[in-house]
LODREN-996889 format. One line per 2 residues: number of its first residue (from 1); for each residue x negated, y, z of N, C-alpha, C. Coordinates in pm, 1 decimal, padded with zeros to 6 digits. Last residue first. Layout:
NUM = X:Y:Z:X:Y:Z:X:Y:Z | ...
! end
This chain:
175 = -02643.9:01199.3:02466.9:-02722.6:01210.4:02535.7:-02827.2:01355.1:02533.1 | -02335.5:01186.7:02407.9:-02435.7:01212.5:02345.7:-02564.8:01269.7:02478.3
173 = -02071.6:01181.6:02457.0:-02146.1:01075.8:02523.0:-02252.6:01094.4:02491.7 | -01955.8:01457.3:02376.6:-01976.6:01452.5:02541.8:-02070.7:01337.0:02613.7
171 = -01881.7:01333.3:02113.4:-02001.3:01484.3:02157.0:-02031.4:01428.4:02291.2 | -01683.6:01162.5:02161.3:-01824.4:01107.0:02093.1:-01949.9:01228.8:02135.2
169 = -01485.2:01346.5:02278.6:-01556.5:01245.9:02380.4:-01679.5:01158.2:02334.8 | -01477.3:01512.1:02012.1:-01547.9:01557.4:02176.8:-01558.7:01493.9:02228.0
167 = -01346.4:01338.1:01836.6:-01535.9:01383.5:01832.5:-01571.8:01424.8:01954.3 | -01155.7:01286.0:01939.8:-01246.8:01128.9:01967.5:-01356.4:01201.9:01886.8
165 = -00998.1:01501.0:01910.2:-01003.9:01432.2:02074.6:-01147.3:01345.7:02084.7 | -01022.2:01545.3:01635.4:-01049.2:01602.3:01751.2:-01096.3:01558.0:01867.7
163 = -00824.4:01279.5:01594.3:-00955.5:01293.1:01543.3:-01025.9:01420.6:01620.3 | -00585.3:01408.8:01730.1:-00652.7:01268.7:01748.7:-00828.4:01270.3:01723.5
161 = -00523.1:01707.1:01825.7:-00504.2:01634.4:01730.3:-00591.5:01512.1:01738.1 | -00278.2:01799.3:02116.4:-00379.2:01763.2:02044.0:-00439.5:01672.0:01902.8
159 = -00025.6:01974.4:02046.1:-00062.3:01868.8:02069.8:-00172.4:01856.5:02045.3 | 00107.1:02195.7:01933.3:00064.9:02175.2:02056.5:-00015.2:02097.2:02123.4
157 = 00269.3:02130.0:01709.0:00280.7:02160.4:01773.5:00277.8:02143.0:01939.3 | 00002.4:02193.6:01501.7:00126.3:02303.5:01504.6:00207.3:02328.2:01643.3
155 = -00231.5:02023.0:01707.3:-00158.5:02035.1:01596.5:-00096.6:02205.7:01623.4 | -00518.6:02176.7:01909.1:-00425.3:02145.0:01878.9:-00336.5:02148.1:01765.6
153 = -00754.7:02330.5:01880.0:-00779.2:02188.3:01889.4:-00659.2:02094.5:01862.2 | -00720.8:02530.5:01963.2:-00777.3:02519.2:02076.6:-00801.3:02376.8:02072.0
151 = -00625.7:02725.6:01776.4:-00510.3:02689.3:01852.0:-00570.4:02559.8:01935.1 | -00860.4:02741.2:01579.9:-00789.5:02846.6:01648.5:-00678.1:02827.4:01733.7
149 = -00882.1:02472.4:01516.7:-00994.9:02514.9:01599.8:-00916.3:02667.2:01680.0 | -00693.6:02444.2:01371.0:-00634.9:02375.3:01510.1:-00750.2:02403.1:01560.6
147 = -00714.2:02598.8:01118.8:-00590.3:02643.3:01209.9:-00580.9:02608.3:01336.7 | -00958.6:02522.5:01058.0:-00965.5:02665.3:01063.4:-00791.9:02647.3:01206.2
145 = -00836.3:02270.2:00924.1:-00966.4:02267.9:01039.6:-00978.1:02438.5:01087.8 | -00673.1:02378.4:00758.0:-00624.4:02293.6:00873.0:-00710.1:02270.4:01004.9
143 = -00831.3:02493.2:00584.0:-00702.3:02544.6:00636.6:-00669.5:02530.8:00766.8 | -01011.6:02317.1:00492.9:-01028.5:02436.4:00538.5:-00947.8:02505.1:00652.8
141 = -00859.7:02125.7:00353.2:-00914.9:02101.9:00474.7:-00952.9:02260.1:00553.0 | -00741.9:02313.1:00183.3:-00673.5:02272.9:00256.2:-00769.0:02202.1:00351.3
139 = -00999.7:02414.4:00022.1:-00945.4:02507.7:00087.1:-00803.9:02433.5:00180.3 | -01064.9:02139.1:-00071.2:-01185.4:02199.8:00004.4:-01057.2:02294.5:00107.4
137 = -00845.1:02064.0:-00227.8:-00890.2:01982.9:-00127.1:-00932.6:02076.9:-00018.0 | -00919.6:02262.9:-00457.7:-00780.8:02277.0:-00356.6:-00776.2:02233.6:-00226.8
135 = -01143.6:02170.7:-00521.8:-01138.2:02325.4:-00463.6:-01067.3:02354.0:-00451.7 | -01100.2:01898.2:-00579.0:-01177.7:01935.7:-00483.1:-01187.3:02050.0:-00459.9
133 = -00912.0:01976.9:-00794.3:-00866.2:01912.1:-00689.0:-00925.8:01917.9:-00595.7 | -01135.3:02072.5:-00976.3:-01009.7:02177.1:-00927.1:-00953.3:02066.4:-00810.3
131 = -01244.4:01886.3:-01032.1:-01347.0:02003.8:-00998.0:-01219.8:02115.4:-00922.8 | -01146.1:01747.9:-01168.2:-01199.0:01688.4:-01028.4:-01225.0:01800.3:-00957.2
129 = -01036.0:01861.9:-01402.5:-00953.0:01813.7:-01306.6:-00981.4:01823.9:-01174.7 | -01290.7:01896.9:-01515.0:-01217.8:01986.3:-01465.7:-01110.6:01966.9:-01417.1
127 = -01336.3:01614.5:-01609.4:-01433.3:01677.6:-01497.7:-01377.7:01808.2:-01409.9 | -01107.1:01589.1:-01769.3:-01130.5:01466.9:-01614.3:-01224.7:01567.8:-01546.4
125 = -01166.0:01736.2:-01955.3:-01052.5:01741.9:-01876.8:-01090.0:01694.3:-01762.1 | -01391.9:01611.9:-02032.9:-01434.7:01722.5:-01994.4:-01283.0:01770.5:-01870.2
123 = -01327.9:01415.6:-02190.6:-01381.7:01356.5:-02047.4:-01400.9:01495.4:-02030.0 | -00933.1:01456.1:-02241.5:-01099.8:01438.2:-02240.5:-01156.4:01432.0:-02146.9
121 = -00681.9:01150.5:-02187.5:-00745.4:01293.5:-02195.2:-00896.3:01335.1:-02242.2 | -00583.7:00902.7:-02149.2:-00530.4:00948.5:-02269.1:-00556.5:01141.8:-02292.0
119 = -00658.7:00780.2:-01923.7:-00551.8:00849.6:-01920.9:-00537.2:00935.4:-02044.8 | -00840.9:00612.5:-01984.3:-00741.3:00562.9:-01931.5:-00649.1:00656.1:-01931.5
117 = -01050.0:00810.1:-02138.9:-00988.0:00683.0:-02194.6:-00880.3:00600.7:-02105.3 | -01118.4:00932.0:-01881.5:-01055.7:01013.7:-02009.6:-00973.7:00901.3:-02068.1
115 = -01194.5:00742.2:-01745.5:-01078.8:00827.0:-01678.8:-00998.9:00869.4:-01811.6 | -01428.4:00670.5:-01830.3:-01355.5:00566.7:-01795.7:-01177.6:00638.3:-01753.5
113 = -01544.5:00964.8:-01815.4:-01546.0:00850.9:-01966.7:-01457.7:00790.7:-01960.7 | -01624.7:00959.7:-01536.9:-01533.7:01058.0:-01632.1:-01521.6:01042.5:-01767.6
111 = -01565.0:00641.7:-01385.8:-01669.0:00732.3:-01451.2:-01524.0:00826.2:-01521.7 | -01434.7:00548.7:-01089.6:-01436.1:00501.6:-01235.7:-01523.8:00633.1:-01314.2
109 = -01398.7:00476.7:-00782.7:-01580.0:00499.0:-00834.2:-01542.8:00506.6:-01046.4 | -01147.9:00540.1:-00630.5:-01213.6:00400.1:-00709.2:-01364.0:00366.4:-00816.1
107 = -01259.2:00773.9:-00513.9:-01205.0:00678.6:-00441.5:-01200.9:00528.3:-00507.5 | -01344.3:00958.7:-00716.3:-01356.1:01018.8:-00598.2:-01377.6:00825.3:-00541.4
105 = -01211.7:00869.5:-00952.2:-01288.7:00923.7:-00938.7:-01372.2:00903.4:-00848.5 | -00920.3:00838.4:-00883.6:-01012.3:00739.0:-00968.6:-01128.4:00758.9:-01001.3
103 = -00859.6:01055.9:-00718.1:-00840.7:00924.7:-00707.2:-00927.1:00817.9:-00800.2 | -00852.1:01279.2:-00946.1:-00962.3:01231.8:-00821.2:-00960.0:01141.2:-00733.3
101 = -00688.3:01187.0:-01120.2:-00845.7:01184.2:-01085.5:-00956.1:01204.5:-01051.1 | -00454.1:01189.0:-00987.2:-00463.3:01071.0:-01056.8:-00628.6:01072.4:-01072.6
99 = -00451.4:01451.5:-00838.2:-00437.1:01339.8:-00754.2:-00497.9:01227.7:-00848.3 | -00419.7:01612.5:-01058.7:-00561.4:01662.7:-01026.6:-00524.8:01494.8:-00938.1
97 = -00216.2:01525.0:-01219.4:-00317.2:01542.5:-01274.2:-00423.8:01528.7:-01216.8 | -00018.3:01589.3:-00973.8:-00025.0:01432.3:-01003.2:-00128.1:01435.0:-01131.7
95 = -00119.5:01796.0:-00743.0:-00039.3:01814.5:-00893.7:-00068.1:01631.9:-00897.4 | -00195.9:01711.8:-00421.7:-00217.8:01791.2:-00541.6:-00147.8:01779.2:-00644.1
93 = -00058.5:01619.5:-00186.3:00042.3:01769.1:-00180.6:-00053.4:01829.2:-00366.5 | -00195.3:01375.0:-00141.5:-00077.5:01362.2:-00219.5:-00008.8:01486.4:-00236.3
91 = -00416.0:01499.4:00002.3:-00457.2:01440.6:-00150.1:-00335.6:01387.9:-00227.8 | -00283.8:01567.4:00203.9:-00342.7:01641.8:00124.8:-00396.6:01626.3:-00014.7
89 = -00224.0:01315.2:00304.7:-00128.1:01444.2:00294.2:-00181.4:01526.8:00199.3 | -00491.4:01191.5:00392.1:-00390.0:01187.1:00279.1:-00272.1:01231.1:00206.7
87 = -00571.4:01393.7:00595.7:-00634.3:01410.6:00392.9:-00536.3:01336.4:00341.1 | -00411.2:01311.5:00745.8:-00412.5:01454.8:00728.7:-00464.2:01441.5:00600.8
85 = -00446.9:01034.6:00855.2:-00294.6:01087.7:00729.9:-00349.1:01224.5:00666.6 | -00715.4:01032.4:00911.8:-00658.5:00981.8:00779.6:-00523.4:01076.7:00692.3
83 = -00723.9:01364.8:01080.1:-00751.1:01191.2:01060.1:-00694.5:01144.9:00921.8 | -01046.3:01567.6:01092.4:-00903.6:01482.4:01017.7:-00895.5:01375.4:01020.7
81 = -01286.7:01627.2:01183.0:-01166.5:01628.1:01250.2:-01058.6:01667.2:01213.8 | -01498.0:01552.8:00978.5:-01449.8:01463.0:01079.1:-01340.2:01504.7:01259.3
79 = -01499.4:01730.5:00793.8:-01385.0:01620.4:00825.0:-01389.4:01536.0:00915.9 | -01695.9:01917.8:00857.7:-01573.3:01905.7:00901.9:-01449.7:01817.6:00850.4
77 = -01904.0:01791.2:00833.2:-01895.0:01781.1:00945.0:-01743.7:01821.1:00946.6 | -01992.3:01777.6:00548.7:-01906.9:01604.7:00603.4:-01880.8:01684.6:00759.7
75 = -01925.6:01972.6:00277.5:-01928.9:01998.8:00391.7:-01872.9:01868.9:00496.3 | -02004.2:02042.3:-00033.6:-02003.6:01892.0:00074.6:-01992.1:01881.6:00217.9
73 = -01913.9:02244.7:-00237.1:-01997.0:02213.5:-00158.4:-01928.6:02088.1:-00096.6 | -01828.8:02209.5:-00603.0:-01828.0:02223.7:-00424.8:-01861.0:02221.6:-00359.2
71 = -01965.2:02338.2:-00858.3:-02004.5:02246.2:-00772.3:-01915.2:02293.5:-00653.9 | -01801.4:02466.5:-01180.1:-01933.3:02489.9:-01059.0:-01891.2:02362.6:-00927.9
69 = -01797.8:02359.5:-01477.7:-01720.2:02388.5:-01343.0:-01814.9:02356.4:-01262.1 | -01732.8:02339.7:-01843.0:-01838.4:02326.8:-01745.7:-01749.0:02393.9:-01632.0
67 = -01564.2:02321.8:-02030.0:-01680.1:02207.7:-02010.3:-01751.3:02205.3:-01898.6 | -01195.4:02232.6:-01961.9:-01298.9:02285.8:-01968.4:-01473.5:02207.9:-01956.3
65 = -00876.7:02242.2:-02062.0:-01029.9:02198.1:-02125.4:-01125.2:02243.0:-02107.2 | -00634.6:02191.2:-01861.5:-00723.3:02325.6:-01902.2:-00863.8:02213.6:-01933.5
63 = -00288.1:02153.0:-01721.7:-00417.9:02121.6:-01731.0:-00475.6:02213.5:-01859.8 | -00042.8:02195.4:-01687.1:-00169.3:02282.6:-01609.7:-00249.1:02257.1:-01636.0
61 = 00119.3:02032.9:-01775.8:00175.7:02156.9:-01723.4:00041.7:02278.8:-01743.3 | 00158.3:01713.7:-01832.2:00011.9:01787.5:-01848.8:00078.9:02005.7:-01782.7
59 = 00289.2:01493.4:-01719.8:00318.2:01610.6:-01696.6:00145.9:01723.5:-01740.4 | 00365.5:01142.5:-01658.0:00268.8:01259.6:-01734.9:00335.7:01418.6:-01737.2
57 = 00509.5:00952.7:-01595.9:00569.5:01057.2:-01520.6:00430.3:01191.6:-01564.8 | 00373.4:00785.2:-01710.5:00530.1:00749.4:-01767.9:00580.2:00949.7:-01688.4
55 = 00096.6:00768.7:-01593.3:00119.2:00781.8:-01753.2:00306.5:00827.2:-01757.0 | 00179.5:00685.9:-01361.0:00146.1:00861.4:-01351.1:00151.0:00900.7:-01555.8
53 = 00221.3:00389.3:-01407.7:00315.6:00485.2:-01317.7:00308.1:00644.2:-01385.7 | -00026.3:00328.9:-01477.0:00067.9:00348.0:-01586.4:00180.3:00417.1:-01558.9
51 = -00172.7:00380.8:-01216.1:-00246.7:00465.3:-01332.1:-00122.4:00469.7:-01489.6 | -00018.2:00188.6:-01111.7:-00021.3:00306.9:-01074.5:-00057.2:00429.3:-01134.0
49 = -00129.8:-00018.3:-01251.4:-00020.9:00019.8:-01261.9:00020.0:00162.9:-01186.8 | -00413.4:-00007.1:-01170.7:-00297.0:-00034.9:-01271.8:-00160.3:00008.8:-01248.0
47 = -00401.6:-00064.2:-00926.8:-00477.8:00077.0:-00953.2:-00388.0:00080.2:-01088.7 | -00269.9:-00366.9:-00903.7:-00204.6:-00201.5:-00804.7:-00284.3:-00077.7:-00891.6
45 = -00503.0:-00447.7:-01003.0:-00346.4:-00436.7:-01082.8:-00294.0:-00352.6:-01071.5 | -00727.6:-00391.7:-00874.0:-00714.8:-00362.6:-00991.5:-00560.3:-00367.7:-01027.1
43 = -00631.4:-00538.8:-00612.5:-00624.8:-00396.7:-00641.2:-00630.2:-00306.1:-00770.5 | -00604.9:-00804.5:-00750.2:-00481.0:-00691.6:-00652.3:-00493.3:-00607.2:-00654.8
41 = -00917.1:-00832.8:-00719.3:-00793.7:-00830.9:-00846.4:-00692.2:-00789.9:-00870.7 | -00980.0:-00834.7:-00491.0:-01032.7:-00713.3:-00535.4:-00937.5:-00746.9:-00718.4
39 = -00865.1:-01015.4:-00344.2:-00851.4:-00865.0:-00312.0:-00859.0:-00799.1:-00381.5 | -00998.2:-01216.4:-00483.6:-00833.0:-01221.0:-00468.6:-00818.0:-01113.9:-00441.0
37 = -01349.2:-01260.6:-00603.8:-01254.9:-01206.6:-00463.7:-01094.2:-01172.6:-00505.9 | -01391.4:-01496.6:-00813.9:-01357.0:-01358.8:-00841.3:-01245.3:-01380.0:-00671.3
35 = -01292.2:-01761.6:-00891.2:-01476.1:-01768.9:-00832.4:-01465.7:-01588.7:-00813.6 | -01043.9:-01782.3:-00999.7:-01047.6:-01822.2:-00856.0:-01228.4:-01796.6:-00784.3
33 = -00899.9:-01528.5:-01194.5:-01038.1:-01629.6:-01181.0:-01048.6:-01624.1:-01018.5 | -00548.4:-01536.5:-01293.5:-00648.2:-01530.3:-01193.7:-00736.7:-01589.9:-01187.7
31 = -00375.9:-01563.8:-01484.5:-00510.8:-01491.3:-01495.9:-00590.1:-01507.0:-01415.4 | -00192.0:-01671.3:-01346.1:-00225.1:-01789.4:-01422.4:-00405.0:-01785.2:-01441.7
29 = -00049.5:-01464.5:-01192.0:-00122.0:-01540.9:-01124.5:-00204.2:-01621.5:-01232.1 | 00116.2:-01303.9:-01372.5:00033.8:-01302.3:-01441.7:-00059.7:-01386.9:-01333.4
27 = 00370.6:-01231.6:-01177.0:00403.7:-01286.2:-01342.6:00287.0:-01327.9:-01385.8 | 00219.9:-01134.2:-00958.2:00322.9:-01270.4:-00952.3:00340.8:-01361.3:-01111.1
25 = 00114.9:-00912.2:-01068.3:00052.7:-01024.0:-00976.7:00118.2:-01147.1:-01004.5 | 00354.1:-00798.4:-01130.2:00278.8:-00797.6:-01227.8:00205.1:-00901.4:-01199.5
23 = 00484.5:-00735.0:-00903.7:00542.7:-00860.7:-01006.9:00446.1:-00875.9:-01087.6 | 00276.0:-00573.5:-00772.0:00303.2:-00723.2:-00708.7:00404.0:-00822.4:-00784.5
21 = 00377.8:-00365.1:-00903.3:00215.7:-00401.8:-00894.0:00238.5:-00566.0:-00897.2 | 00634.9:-00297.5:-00830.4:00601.8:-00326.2:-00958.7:00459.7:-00363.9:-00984.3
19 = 00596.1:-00223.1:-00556.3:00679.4:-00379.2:-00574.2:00628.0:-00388.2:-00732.5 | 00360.8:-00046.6:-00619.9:00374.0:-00128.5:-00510.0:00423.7:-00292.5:-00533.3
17 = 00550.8:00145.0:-00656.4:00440.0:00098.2:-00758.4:00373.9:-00037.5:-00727.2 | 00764.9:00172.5:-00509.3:00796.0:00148.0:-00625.2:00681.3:00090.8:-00728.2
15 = 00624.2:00244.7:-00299.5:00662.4:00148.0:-00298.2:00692.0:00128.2:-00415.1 | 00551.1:00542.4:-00347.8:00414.4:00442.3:-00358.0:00528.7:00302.5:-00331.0
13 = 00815.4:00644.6:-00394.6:00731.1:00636.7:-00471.0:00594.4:00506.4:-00505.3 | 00867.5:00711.9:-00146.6:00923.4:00604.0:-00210.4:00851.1:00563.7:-00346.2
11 = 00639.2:00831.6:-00013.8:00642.7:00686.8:-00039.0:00731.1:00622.0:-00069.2 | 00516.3:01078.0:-00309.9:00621.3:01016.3:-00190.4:00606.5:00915.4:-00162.5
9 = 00340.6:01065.1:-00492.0:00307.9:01196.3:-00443.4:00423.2:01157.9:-00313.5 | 00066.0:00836.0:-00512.8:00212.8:00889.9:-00544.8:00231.2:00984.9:-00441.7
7 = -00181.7:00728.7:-00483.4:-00149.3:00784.8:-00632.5:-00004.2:00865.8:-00629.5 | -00203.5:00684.4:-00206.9:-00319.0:00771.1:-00265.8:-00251.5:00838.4:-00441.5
5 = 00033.0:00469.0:-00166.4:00005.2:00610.4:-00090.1:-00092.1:00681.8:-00188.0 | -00148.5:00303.6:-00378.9:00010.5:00331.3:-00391.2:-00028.8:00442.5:-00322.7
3 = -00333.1:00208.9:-00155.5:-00376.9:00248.8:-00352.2:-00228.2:00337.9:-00359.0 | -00193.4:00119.5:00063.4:-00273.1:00253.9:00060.9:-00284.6:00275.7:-00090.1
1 = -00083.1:-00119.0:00000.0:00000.0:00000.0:00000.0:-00087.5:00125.3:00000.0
! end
């Protein structure tokens, strides 16, 4: 279900890709090379189809040919006070252009060659896709890490936020 979560922008959504992944599985077991990890074939299908999912619901709106796009920076310290859902919230709130690759990108390692040709774009598209999802990304982590450092650590409301909690008691064991 996570592949699903990561490509669809709802979870009714990621179920739908989900149950249609898993007939595909079901209808096509025959394929299966048994000397080849079972996991990692599943997921190819699921990435499949998910990748045919975003084909059927294509929406080019926004997208822009470009060749060249400046670098993001890499900033690892502050994610580490997000927890999961929070980026994944975030990586499902992008356009289903910029989500589809930087997902396949970012998260299933596929080259900007391998992207273009799966999704029926250029490889320059794909790069300027990535390049814009990560400088939406960037400014929503931003956001969020900016908002609960100013409210003392806490969500919206009030609460502390998890990932937070478990860097300061990782800080505090530090010798």
């Amino acid at each position: 279900m996570g592949i699903c979560r990561r490509y669809a922008h709802q979870s009714d959504e990621a179920s739908d890709i989900l149950n249609e992944g898993f007939l595909k599985v079901f209808n096509h077991i025959e394929r299966y090379d048994g000397s080849k990890p079972f996991k990692s074939w599943i997921g190819k299908i699921i990435t499949n189809t998910a990748i045919d999912h975003y084909r059927v619901n294509l929406k080019f709106a926004k997208q822009e040919d470009v060749d060249h796009y400046d670098h993001v920076g890499d900033d690892a310290a502050i994610y580490g006070e997000l927890a999961y859902d929070d980026l994944l919230a975030m990586v499902r709130s992008l356009s289903p252009a910029y989500r589809t690759v930087f997902n396949l990108y970012a998260i299933d390692g596929y080259s900007h060659n391998e992207i273009a040709e799966l999704l029926g774009i250029t490889t320059s598209t794909s790069k300027s896709n990535l390049h814009k999802a990560r400088k939406k990304l960037q400014e929503l982590v931003e956001k969020t890490t900016s908002g609960k450092r100013a409210n003392g650590g806490k969500d919206q409301d009030g609460t502390h936020h998890e990932a937070h909690e478990r860097n300061k008691q990782w800080k505090t064991n530090i010798p």
